[in-house]
C-alpha positions, 0 to 999 in steps of 0.5 A: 667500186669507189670509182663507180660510186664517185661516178654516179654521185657526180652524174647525180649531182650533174642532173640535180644542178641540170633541173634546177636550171633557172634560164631567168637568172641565167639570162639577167647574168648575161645581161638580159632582163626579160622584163625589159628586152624583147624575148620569148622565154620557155622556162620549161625547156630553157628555149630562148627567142631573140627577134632580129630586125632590119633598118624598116622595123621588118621582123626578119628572123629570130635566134634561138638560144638554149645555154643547156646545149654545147656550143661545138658538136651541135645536133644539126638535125634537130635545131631544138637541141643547138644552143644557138640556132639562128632563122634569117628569112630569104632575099633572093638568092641569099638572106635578109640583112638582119640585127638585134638591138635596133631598139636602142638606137636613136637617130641623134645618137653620137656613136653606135656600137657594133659586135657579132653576138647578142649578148656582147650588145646586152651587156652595151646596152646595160652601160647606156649606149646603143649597140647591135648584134649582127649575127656573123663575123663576115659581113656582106656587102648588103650587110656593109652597105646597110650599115653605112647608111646609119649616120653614127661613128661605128664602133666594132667589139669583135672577139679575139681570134682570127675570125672575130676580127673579121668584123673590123671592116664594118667600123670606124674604130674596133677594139676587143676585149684583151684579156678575154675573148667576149665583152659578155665575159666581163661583168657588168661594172666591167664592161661599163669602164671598158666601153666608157674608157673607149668612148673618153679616148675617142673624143680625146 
């Protein structure tokens, strides 16, 4: 009967935390201020929308993100109940090339930094420096090509596993977080001396 009560009381304190669930906050520790990133936000249900771009300014698709659902063993059937669901329109026989965070870049920048998701190119943004989310850590040759047409040094931020680096090919220099998997892992301060440590030892 204690064991079935500490059950209960936990599942009660779970589902009291659960409803309480502040998606704003959440989103501003990840490095979003909806205020002043482009995003849709459904506090009802915690629904996220990200607007994804190509280099003509065309909308080309969104991601979908919900952090009250788990990353493995997603519900494939009901894209509503996948914390990260990603809609690329069509190009023929594959999809539009597509990133997010094109609108922190600018045709004078310097450097440009790459990353897969949305939230490691948040937490560039927040140290000043112009950073994209592709969205995948395979790029393809029209992803490549794309993204050899913008003048600036690439710098990649891939995680740090086996299909995170992946995303090397697409820089001309590539660091990852050693001590962590992601660079939104880190807090902001963090990231902002990790990012700037690289930028002093590239112009070194």
């Amino acid at each position: 009967l204690y064991f079935i009560f500490q059950k209960r009381s936990r599942k009660m304190k779970y589902l009291k935390l659960f409803e309480s669930f502040d998606i704003i906050s959440h989103l501003k520790e990840r490095g979003i201020d909806p205020d002043k990133t482009r995003v849709i936000v459904n506090t009802k249900d915690s629904n996220v929308y990200f607007f994804l771009y190509n280099l003509s300014g065309q909308l080309v698709g969104y991601q979908k993100y919900n952090p009250k659902y788990p990353k493995k063993g997603q519900n494939k059937e009901n894209t509503m109940m996948i914390k990260y669901y990603n809609y690329i329109s069509d190009e023929g026989k594959g999809k539009k090339v597509a990133a997010w965070g094109l609108e922190s870049l600018n045709i004078n920048d310097k450097y440009l930094f790459i990353t897969e998701g949305i939230f490691d190119a948040a937490r560039i943004h927040q140290a000043g420096y112009p950073g994209i989310a592709i969205l995948c850590n395979d790029p393809s040759p029209s992803l490549i090509s794309w993204i050899n047409t913008l003048p600036q040094t690439k710098i990649v931020i891939y995680d740090n596993d086996k299909a995170g680096r992946e995303l090397i090919k697409l820089g001309d220099f590539y660091f990852t977080v050693s001590s962590k998997k992601d660079l939104n892992d880190l807090s902001e301060s963090e990231s902002k001396k990790f990012l700037d440590d690289i930028i002093s030892g590239i112009e070194k």
